[in-house]
Every structure is written in structure tokens, then in C-alpha cells.
C-alpha positions in Angstrom: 24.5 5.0 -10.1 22.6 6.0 -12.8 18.9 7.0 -12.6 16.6 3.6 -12.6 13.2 4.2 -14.2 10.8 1.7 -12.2 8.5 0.9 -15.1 10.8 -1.3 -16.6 9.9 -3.5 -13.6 6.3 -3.3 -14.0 4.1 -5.7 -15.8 0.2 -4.5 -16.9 -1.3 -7.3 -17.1 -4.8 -6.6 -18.4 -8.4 -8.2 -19.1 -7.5 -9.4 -15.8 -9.5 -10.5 -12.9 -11.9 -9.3 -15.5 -12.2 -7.8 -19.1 -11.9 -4.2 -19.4 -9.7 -4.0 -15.7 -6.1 -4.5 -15.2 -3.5 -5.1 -12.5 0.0 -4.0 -12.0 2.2 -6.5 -11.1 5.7 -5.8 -9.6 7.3 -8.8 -9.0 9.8 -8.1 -11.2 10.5 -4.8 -9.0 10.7 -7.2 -5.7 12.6 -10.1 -7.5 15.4 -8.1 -8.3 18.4 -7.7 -5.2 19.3 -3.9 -6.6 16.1 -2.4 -8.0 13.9 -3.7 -5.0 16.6 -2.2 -2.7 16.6 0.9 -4.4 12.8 0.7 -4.4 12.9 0.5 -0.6 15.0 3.0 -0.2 13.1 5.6 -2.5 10.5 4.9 -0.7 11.8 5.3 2.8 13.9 8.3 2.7 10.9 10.4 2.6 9.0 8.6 5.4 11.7 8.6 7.7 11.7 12.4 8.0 7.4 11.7 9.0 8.9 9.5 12.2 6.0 7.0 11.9 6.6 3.9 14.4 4.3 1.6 12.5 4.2 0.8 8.7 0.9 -0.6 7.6 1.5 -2.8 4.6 -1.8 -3.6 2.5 -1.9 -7.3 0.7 0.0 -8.2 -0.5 3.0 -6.9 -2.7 2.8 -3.8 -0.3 3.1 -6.2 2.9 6.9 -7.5 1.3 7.3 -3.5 0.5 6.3 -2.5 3.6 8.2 -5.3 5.9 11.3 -3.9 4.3 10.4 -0.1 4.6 9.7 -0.7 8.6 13.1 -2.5 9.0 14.9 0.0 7.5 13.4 2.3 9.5 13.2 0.6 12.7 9.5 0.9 12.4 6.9 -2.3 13.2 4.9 -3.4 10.7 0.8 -4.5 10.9 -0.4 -6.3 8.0 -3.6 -5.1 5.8 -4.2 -9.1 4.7 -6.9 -10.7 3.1 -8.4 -13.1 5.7 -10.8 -16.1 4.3 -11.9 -16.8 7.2 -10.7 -17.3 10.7 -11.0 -20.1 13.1 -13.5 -19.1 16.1 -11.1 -19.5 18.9 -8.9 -16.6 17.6 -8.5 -14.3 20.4 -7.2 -11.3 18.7 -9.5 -8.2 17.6 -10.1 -7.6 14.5 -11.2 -4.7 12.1 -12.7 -5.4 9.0 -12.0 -3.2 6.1 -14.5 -2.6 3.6 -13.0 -3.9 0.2 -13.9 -5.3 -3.3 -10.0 -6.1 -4.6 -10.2 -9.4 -2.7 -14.1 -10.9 -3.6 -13.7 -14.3 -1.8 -11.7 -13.1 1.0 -11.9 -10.1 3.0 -9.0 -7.3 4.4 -8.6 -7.0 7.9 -5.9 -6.0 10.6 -5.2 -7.0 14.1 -6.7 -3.9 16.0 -4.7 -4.1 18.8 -1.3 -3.4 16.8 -2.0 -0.1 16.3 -2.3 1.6 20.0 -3.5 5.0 20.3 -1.2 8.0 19.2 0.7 5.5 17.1 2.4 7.6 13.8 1.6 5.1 11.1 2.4 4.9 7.2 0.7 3.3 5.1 2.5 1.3 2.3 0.7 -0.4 -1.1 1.9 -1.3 -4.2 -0.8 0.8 -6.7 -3.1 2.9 -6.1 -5.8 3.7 -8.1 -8.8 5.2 -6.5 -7.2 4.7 -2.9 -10.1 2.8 -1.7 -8.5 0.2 0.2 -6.1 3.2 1.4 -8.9 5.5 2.5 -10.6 2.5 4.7 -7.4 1.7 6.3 -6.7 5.4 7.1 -10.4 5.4 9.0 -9.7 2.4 10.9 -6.1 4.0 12.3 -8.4 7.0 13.1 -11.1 5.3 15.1 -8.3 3.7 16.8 -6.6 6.5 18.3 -3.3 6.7 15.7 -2.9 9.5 12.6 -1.7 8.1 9.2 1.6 10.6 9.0 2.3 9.6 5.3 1.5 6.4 2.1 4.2 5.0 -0.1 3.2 3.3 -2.9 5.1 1.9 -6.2 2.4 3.3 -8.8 0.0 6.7 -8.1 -2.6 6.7 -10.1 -4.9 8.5 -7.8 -6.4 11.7 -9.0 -5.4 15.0 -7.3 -9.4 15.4 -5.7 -9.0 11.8 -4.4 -5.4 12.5 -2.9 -7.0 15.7 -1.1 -10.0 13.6 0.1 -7.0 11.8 2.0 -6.6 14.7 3.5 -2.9 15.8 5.0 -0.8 12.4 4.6 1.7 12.9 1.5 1.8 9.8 -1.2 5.2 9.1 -2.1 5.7 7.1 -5.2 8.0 5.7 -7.7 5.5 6.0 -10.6 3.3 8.5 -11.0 0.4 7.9 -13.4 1.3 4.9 -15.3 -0.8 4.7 -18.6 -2.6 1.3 -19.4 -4.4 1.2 -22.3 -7.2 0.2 -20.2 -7.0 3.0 -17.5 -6.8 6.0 -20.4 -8.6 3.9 -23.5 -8.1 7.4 -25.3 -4.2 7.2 -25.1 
């Protein structure tokens, strides 16, 4: 099979939420049978060797990316999702994660699906600063479990922020994508 380069799957949409920022879309990447299997699979090879039993997958591209990663590896999988609210007989815990992606909602995961001594990975679709990474790493810390690895479609994380992650590998497809907006001078 001949090599597939991922960026042909990924749309930069930009001036958006706001002018002068920029998202990466890639549902192109998940729309399409081969290239999202091959996406998975990219992704999972190196993870499985890190023997995690739970895949966190952050809202919501890396939730789809992350549902498939855990079943191919036989892994469960705790959703990072944007909650607008929830109704006040819900009887889970939950932990809040500190977050600005999501303004009118806010990220959270059930607390008790991640037990103490739980290996988890941590799966999102681009990463930027690692913001929303770095709060979910401190929640599976204050609850007992070690983040053993991240996959992620796009890194665009600097090498001082991936060391302020500390030992967890980020595996990628795309490593420092180049949006006019991220590197004006480019």
C-alpha cells in the first residue's frame, strides 16, 4: 500500500471561531473507510506496546478516534465531552476540566471511569498548546491512574510544552502542520 500523507485529509479552516484563529478539521480523515482505518491503526500500533486499559478520547473528533483506538485494542474508552449542563439528579461524579475551546459548555469526565492504577492514553485530534491535554493528564493523576502515552492526528505542540507533559510520548500522524494563521511569517 503506498504511503498515505494525512494532510490531504485535513481542512484549515481559518478566521474561525474567531479572526486571526483557526481550527483543523478532519472529517474528511474520519469519513473515509481506508484512510480513517489506516489512521486508527497508525495510531494504535504504538499505544498498544504502552498496554493502557483505558483510552481517554477528548471532544469530540478525538472521542470517534479514540472509540476506535480502544476497540482495537481491547481498551475502554471514558469520554473528555463538553457538558452544557447536567440535570441535578445525575448521580455520577464528575471532574471538571478547566477549558476555553468550548465557551458555552464546559469539558468534563465521569470520575469514576478511571479507577486507581488505571494505564490510560489519551487520544485528541490537534494539539496546539496541549491545554485541554495537560488538564486531563492532572485529573487521571489526582485519581490514582498514570497517562502512559497521547495520540493525536496533528502535533503542533512545541518541544518545551511536550516536556512540561512530562514522560507520556505523543504519537501523531502530522507533525507541525503550517496554517497561515499559526506561522503568519510562512
Amino acid at each position: 500500500m503506498a504511503e498515505i500523507d494525512f494532510r490531504d485529509y485535513v481542512e484549515v479552516i481559518k478566521d474561525w471561531p474567531s479572526p486571526g484563529k483557526a481550527v483543523c478539521d478532519i472529517s474528511r480523515l474520519l469519513e473515509n473507510p481506508r484512510i480513517f482505518h489506516e489512521a486508527v491503526m497508525a495510531l494504535a500500533k504504538p499505544i498498544v506496546e504502552l498496554k493502557p486499559n483505558k483510552i481517554i478520547g477528548i471532544e469530540q473528533r478525538g472521542l470517534a478516534l479514540g472509540s476506535a483506538i480502544a476497540y482495537y485494542l481491547g481498551c475502554g474508552i471514558v469520554p473528555a465531552r463538553s457538558i452544557a449542563y447536567l440535570p441535578d439528579d445525575y448521580s455520577r461524579p464528575v471532574e471538571f476540566l478547566p477549558s476555553d475551546r468550548f465557551a458555552d459548555r464546559r469539558l468534563a469526565l465521569v470520575s469514576d471511569s478511571i479507577s486507581p492504577g488505571d494505564r490510560v492514553a489519551i487520544v485528541d485530534d490537534w494539539l496546539i498548546q496541549g491545554t485541554t491535554v495537560f488538564a486531563v493528564a492532572r485529573v487521571v493523576q489526582k485519581l490514582g491512574a498514570s497517562v502512559v502515552g497521547v495520540a493525536c492526528v496533528i502535533n503542533n505542540m512545541s518541544e518545551a510544552r511536550r516536556k512540561m507533559l512530562g514522560r507520556p510520548e505523543i504519537h501523531c500522524l502530522i507533525r507541525n502542520l503550517r496554517t497561515d494563521i499559526l506561522h503568519p511569517d510562512r
